[in-house]
Structures are given as C-alpha cells and as structure tokens.
N, C-alpha and C positions, 0 to 999 in steps of 0.2 A: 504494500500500500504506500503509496508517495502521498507524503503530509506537505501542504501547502503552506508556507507562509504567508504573511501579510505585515507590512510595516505600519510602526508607531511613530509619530515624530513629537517630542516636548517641541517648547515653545523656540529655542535655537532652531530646532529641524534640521541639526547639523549630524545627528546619532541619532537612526532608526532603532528603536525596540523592533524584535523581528519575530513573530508568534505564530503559533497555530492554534485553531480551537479542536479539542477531541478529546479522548479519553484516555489517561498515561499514568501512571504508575510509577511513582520516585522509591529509593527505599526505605522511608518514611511517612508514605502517606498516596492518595490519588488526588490529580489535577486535572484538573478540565481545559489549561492550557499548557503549550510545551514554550516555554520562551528561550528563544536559540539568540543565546550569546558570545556563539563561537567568532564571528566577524570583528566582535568587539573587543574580544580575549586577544584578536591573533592579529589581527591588522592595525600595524600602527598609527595610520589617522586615523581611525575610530578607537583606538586605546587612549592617544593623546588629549581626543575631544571630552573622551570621561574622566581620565584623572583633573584635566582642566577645570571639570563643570565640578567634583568631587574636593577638590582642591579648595574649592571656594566657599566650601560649606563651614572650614577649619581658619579660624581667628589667628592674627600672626602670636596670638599669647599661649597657643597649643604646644606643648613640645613635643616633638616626634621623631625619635631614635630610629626607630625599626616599622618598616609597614611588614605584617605577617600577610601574607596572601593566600588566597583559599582555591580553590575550585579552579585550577590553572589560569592567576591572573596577574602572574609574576610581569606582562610587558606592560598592564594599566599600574601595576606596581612601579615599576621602573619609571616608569612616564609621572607618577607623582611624585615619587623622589625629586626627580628633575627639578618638575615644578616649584615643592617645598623648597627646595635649593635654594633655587633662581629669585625666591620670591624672599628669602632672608627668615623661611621660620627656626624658630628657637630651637636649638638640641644641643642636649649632653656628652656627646660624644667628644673624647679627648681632640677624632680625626677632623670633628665639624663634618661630617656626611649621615647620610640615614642609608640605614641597612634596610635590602630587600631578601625576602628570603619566605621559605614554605615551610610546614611541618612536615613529618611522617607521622602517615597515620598508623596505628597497630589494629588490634581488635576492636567490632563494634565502630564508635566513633573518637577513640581516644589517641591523645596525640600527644608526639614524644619530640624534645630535641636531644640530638644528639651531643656527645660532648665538646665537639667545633662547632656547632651551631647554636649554644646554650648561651653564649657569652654577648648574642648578641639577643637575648631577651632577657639575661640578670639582672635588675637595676637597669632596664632602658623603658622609656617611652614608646609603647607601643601601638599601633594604631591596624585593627583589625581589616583585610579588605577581603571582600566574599565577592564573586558571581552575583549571586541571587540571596536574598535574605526570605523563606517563606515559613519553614514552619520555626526557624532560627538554634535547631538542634545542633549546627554545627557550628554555630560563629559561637552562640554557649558555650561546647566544647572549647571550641580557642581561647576563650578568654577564659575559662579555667587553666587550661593550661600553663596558659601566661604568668598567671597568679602562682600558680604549683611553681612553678621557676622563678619565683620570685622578679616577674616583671610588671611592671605598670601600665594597665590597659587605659588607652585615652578616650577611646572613641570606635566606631563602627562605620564602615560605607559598603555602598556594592552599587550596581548597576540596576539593578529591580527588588521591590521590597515589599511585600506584603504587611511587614510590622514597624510600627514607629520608632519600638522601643525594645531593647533587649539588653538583659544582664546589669539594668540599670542606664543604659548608655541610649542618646537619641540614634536610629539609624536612619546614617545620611544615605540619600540616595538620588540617580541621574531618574529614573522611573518608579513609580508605588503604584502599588492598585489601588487607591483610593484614586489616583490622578488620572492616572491612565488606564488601568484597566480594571473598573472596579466590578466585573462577574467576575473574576479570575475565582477560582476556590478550590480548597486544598482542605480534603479528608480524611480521617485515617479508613485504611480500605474499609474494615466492617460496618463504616458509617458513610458509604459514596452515595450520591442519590443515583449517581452512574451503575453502578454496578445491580442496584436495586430494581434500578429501571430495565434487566438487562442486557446493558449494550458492553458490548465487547470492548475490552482492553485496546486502544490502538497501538500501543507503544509502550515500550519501559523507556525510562530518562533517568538523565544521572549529569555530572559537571562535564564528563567529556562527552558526552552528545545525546542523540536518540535511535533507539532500535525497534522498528516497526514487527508488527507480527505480520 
C-alpha cells in the first residue's frame, strides 16, 4: 500500500510538516497520523530552517552545554549549535562550544552514556531535542537520564508536539497539534477507536520511518 503524503506549512511556509492520515501503530500506542520527518532530519535547508525557528524559542539567558538528540536528529542538532554559537548564548564549557551528541539506548526505553560520552552531560546544560514529542515517553526517559548522570536539563524542543508540557519543562516546538493539526490522536492500542471500528493496521512507524502492511 503506498501512503500519500500531504504538506503542512506554519506561518514562515519555509518547513513543510509532511503527513499522512490512516491507521499506524508506534511502539507505544496507535495514531491516526504518520508525520514523516525524514526530509527534515536529513536535509540541511530544512534542518537549518528548524533549528533557526527552534533557536528562537530559547532566551540569550539559557545556558546550553550539550543538545542530546533523539530520534536521529543529530544534523537539526548541529544546525542549532551553530546557531547558539553564532548568536552568543551563555555556556559553561571550559572550550566555549556546545556538544552535540545521542544516547544509547539499552532495554525497553532506557538510556545509557557511555564512559567518553558521560563527561559531556556531568555538570552541563543540557537541552533535550526529539523528532516528534506525542505521547512524550521518550524525551521523559532522557531527561531522567540526564538527571541519573548528574546533568542539568534546561528545556525540550522537537519538530511536532502533541504536548505543551513534559517532565516539568514547556515543549518548544516548529509544529503542535493544537496548531496545526489538531485530529491528530494517539491511543494506546486497547483503547483505538480505529481498531474498534475495525479497520486494519496501515503501517507500523517508528523514528526511522514507516513500514506498510
């Protein structure tokens, strides 16, 4: 089955949201949309356009050591570094730069750094970046994590968000469903009105794309 997309444009209409409506399956729950952020993940004028819009969500009084990055979004990661650079935000770092950098994940949704990778969430400013924020299981996980390593979580962003708020922290974001797409809805399976009604699975999703049945 080939799923159609269709684009979203905010009010720049410089960075398409790119969706489909149907029936899909995360490992976490069922959605009634697939929101394909791979152009955004991987293409750098649309990575630069989001860390720019994303960037500007974050006050020059922020410090930010470290962006963690989720859901392979290490080049929107890179691209706000830059940015933060260029723009003179505050950080602790002896070198004056901010680290970009991912977890590993282990079992479940838990997440480890390793012993050359730990040094750069000890004691830094860290600033959460996700994909997509929906049922917000995973950016949770990261910022506990952060915490267990004794690092300082500043804040949350991503590209599309169904929630305002998570682990305490506002999440910023380039798209939300309240704005843009607000059917979007996200169930845990035994509760889909999909699956009730039912209509077949289109697809399983996940951060690295989608697999049709």
């Amino acid at each position: 089955m080939a799923i159609k997309l269709v684009e979203i444009r905010n009010q720049s209409g410089n960075l398409p949201l790119r969706v489909a409506k149907g029936h899909f399956a995360t490992s976490h729950s069922h959605i009634n949309y697939y929101v394909d952020l791979t152009m955004t993940k991987h293409r750098l004028s649309e990575a630069r356009q989001a860390a720019q819009t994303l960037c500007g969500a974050y006050s020059a009084s922020t410090i930010i050591d470290t962006i963690l990055c989720l859901d392979g979004t290490e080049v929107i990661g890179a691209c706000m570094a830059s940015e933060l650079t260029r723009a003179g935000f505050t950080n602790m770092n002896a070198h004056r730069t901010i680290y970009v950098m991912t977890p590993e994940h282990v079992s479940g949704s838990q997440l480890i750094f390793r012993e050359n990778i730990a040094p750069m969430i000890v004691g830094k400013h860290v600033l959460v970046l996700a994909a997509s924020v929906t049922t917000g299981y995973t950016v949770q996980a990261a910022v506990e994590a952060i915490r267990y390593y004794m690092g300082i979580p500043v804040g949350i962003c991503c590209i599309f968000s169904c929630v305002d708020e998570c682990e305490g922290f506002p999440v910023k974001s380039v798209y939300s469903k309240a704005l843009h797409l607000n059917d979007y809805d996200s169930r845990p399976s035994q509760a889909c009105p999909l699956c009730q009604a039912g209509i077949r699975l289109d697809a399983m999703v996940n951060s690295h794309g989608i697999s049709s049945f």
